[in-house]
Each structure stands twice: as C-alpha cells, then as structure tokens.
C-alpha positions in Angstrom: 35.9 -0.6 -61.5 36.5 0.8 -65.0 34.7 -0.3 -68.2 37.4 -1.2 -70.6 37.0 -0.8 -74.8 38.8 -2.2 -77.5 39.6 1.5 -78.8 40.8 2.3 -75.6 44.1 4.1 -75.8 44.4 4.0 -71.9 48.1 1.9 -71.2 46.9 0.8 -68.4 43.9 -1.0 -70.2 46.2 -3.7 -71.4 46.1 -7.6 -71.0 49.3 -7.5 -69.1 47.6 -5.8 -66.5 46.9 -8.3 -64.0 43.7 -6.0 -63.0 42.1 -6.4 -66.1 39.5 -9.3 -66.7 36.0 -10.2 -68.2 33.1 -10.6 -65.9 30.1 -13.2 -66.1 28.5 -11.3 -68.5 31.5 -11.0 -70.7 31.7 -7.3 -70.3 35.9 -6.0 -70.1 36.4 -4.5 -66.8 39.5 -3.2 -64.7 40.1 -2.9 -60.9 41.7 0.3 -59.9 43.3 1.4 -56.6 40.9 1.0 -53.8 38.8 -2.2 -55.6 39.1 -5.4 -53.8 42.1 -7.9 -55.1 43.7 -4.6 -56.8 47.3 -5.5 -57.8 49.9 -2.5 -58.2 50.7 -2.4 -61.8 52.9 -1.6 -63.7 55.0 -3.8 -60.8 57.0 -1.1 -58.6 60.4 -0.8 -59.2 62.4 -2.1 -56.7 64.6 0.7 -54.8 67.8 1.2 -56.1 70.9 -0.2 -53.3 72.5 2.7 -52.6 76.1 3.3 -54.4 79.5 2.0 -52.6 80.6 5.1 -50.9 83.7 5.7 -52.1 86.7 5.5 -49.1 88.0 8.9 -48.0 91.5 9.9 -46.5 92.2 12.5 -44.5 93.2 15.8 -46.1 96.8 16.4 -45.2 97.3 20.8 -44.2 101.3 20.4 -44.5 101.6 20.0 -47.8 104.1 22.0 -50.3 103.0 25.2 -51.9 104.1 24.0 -55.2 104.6 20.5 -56.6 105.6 19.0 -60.2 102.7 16.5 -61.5 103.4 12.7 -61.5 105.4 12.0 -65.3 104.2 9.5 -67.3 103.9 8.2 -70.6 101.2 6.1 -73.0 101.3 3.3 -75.2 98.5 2.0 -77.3 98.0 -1.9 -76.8 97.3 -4.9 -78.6 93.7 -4.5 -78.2 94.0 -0.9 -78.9 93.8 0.6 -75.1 95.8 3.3 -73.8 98.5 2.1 -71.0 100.6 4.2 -68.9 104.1 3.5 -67.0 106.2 6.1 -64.8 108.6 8.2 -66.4 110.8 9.1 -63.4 112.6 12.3 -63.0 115.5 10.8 -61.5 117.0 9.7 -58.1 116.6 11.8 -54.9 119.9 11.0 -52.9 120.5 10.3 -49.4 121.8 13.0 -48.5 119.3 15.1 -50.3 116.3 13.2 -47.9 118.5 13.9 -44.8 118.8 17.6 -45.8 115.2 18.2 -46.7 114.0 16.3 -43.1 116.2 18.7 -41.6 114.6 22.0 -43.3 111.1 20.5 -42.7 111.9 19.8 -39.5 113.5 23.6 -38.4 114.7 24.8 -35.4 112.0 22.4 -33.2 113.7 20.2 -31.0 113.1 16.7 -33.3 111.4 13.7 -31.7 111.2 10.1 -33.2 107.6 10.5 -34.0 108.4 14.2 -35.7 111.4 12.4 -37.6 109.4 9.0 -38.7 106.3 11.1 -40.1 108.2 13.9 -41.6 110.2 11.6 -43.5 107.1 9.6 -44.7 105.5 12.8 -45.7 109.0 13.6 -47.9 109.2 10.0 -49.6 105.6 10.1 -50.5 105.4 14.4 -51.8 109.1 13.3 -53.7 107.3 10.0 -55.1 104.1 11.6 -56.3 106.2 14.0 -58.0 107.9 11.0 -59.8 111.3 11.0 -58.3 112.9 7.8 -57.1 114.3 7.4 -53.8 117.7 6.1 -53.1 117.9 3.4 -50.1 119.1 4.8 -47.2 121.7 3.9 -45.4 122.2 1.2 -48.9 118.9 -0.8 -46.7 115.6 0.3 -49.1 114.5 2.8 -51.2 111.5 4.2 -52.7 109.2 5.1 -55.6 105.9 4.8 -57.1 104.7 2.6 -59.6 102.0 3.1 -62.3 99.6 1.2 -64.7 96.3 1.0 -65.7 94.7 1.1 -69.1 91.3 2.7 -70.7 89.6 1.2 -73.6 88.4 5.3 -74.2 91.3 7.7 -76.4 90.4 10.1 -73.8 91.7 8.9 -70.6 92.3 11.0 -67.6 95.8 10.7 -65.5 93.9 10.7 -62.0 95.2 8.5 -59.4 93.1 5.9 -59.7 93.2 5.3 -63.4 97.0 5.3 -62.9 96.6 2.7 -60.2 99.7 4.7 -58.2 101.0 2.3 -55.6 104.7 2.2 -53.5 107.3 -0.1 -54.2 109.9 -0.3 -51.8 113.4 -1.7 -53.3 116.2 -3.5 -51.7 119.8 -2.2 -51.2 122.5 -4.4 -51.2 123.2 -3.7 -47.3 119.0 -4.5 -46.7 118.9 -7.2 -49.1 122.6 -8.8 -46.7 120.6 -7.8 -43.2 117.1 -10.1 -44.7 119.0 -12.6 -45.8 121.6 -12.9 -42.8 120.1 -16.0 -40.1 117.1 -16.0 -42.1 114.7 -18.9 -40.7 111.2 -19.8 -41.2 108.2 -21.5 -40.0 105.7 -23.4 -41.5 102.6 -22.8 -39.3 100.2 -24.5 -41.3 98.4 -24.9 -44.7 95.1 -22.9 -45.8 93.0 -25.2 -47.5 94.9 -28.6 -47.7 92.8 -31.1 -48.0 93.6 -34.2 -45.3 91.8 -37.2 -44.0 88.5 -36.5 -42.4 87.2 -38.8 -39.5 84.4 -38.5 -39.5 83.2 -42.1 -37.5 84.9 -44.5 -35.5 83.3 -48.1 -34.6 84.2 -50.9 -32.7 83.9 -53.7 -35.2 83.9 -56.8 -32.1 81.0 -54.2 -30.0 79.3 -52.4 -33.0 79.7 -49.2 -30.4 80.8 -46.2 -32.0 84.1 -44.1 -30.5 84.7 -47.6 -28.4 87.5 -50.1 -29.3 88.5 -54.2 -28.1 92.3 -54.5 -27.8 93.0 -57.4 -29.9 89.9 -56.2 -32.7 89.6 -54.2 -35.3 87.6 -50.8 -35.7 85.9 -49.1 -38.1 87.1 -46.1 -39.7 84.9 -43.9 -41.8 86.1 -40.7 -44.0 84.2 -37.9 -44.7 86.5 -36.4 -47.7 84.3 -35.7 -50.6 87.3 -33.9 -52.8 90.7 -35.0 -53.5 91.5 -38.0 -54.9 92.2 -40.6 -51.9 94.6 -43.7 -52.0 95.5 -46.3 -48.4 97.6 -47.6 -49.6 99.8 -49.5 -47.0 103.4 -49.4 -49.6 103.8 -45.7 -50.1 103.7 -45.2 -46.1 99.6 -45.5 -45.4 98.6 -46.4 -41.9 96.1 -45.9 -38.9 98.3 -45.1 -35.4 96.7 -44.3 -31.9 98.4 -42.3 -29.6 97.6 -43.1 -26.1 96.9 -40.5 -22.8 101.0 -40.3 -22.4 101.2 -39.6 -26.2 103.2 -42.5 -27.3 102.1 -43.6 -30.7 101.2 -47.3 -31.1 100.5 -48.6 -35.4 97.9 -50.6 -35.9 99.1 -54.2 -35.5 96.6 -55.1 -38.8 94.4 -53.9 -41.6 91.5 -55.3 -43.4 90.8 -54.7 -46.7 91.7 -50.8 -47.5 89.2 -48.9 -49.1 89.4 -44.8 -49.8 86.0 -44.2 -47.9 86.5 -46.6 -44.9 89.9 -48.2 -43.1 89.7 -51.3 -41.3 92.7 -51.3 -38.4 93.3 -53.6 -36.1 94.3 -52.2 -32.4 97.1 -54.2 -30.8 96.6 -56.5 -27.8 97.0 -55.4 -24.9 96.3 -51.8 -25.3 94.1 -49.9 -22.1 93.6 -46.2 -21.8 91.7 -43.4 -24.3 93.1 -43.6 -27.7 93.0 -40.9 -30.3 92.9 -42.5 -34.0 95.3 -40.9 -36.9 95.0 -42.0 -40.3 97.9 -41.2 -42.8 97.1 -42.1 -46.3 97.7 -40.5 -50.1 95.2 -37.8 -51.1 95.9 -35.7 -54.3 100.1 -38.0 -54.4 100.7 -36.5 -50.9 101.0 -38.4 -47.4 98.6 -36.6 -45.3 97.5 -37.0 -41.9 93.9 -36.5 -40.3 93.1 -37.1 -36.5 89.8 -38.3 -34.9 87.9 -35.5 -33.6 86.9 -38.1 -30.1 88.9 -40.3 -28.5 87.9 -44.0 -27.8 87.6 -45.7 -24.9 88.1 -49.4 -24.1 84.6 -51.2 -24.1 
C-alpha cells in the first residue's frame, strides 16, 4: 500500500484509479501490484488484430526486357478528386497476336497448353502496356480498363489506385455464335420470399400433420416479411398432391386470412398428402409446400 497526498504529482495517484480509496481512518491510500484486490490500471490495451495480409501472386520469370507504362490521363471531379481513364495506344491486330505467339513460341514444337498460356501472357503484357486487342477470328477481343479516384493532388498511378481490370469485347462473329440457339434456364430464385408452412392441423381431430377426408385443416404461415394476400380471385388456393403425384384442390375454404388458411380436403381422399398453398405475397402468385406430409387419421 502507498500513502497518497493531495500534492502528489504521481498520475497514478488519481481518483480514476480504481486502486485508490480512503480507509476507516480516513487516511488516502493506493494498492499497488502484489496488494490484494489490485486492479491493473491504467486498463491494458487491448492487442492490436493483426493487419489483412495483403494477397500475393506469383512473380512471373518470362516477362519482356522492356515494356511501355500503362497511358492514362486525369480529370479533376465535381468534388474536386483526381480520376483516371485509359488512354490506349491503339489496336494490336490479329495478325500481329498470331505473329508475336509464333516468335514467343520459337522453334519448340507448340502444344495446346504452350499456345493457350503464351497467348494469355501476350494479351495481358500488350494490355498493361495500354494497347487494345482486336477479336480474333472477329469472336472477342481485349483490353484493360481503368478508374479510380484520390481525394489527395498527389496520387500515385499504381495498379491498385487505377483499379486495372480486363474487359473482354464482342466481335460481330462472337456476338452471332452467343446469340445463335441461345436458351436458358431458370433454376431458381435467391431470396424470393414464398409461403412458409409452418403447421398443419386436422381441424375434425385437432392432430397436427393428420387430415379427415370430407374436413377441413388448419394451415398456419410462418412468413414474417412480404406483404401476404389469399385471396381466392387472383388464383389463391391450397392443393394436395397425393403418393402418385396427382394434384387434388381443395374442394372448400373457410374464411382466408394472411397468417392461417382454412381448406377443406375433398371426400373421399386416402393416401399421404403433401399440402401446397399458392397465394399473393409482395403482387406475385407464389407457391410454398408443407415440409411433412399428412396422413389420414
């Protein structure tokens, strides 16, 4: 324990040190390291995360002895930052690619894989240089693109702050071959919202994932977003598909609400049933499926 004084110059004899107190017989004290119900202060700073390495790439060995830097040019903006855009040399040819594969190449016998790289390597030493590429074969071409604006006068053309990236650009012989028998498939949607089931009682039994042929169950949503109409005259409706997958409607409905569907299962029906609501959520039909099928009680 340490005496403290009012004089005291000390920073550690402070009243925002949590060590620092009166005892009964009023007399300032302090606990230092080693006293009982010591308290490290001032607080420890917490360790610092350690930085984000930054991602590194492979340093090519086949590069050219000599290459022109990337042209650009600046243009102050509205809010008084520096942007950048390319300012391309010009249009490497065809036949210009083809001959400068070849000398890369040499006299090696060529193999797809030598012949794929090595022309990768060209576009990409031609494009950092700021040429455009012509599409081969008229089918796509090549060039980079720039951006990227600093708030700071002084702002260094690195690759980063230029935010290089490829473009690849159609010919009119590519652009024909895309568009030539083109089909597509719709094989789903992330994030649409559709009816969740998230209970299914027997209204006749009161027994949950059961139904009575001839009664009507309850159906209970779990949606909490979207903004959910049943709505039987826009196309709103409860169908069960049976073990052989034919689809049966519901042969009645009590009164609709957006949180719970009362649907009536036809007469008759025998076998598991899985339960399919349809309804409007956010003006769209959707459709939702029972996770469980029912059985007849």
């Amino acid at each position: 324990m340490k005496d403290l004084f009012f004089d005291s110059e000390d920073p550690l004899d402070s009243w925002d040190n949590p060590n620092c107190f009166f005892n009964e017989e009023g007399d300032g004290m302090r606990r230092e390291p080693g006293d009982p119900g010591y308290i490290p202060w001032p607080t420890p700073a917490p360790p610092l995360s350690p930085p984000t390495p930054k991602r590194s790439y492979p340093r090519p060995t086949n590069l050219p002895t000599s290459m022109q830097p990337f042209p650009y040019i600046t243009r102050t903006g509205t809010q008084d930052q520096i942007t950048t855009s390319p300012d391309y040399r010009g249009t490497k040819t065809a036949e210009e690619v083809i001959a400068a594969i070849q000398t890369r190449l040499g006299s090696a016998p060529p193999t797809i894989a030598a012949v794929l790289t090595t022309f990768h390597e060209l576009i990409i030493d031609w494009c950092k240089e700021g040429w455009k590429i012509a599409p081969l074969g008229d089918l796509l071409g090549y060039r980079f693109s720039s951006g990227g604006s600093e708030d700071d006068s002084d702002f260094q053309p690195t690759f980063d702050n230029l935010k290089i990236a490829p473009v690849v650009v159609w010919g009119d012989a590519g652009r024909g071959r895309a568009e030539a028998e083109f089909s597509a498939e719709n094989t789903g949607h992330q994030g649409r919202l559709i009816p969740v089931l998230t209970r299914v009682t027997d209204n006749w039994g009161g027994q949950v994932n059961e139904y009575t042929a001839g009664k009507s169950v309850l159906i209970e949503l779990g949606n909490r977003k979207g903004k959910r109409e049943f709505d039987r005259t826009n196309g709103s409706k409860v169908q069960f598909r049976k073990v052989d997958g034919t689809l049966i409607e519901a042969s009645d409905y009590g009164e609709p609400g957006s949180s719970k569907i009362t649907a009536q299962v036809p007469a008759g029906t025998t076998g598991a049933l899985a339960v399919i609501v349809t309804m409007m959520i956010n003006g769209a039909l959707r459709s939702g499926e029972y996770s469980t099928t029912l059985t007849a009680a």
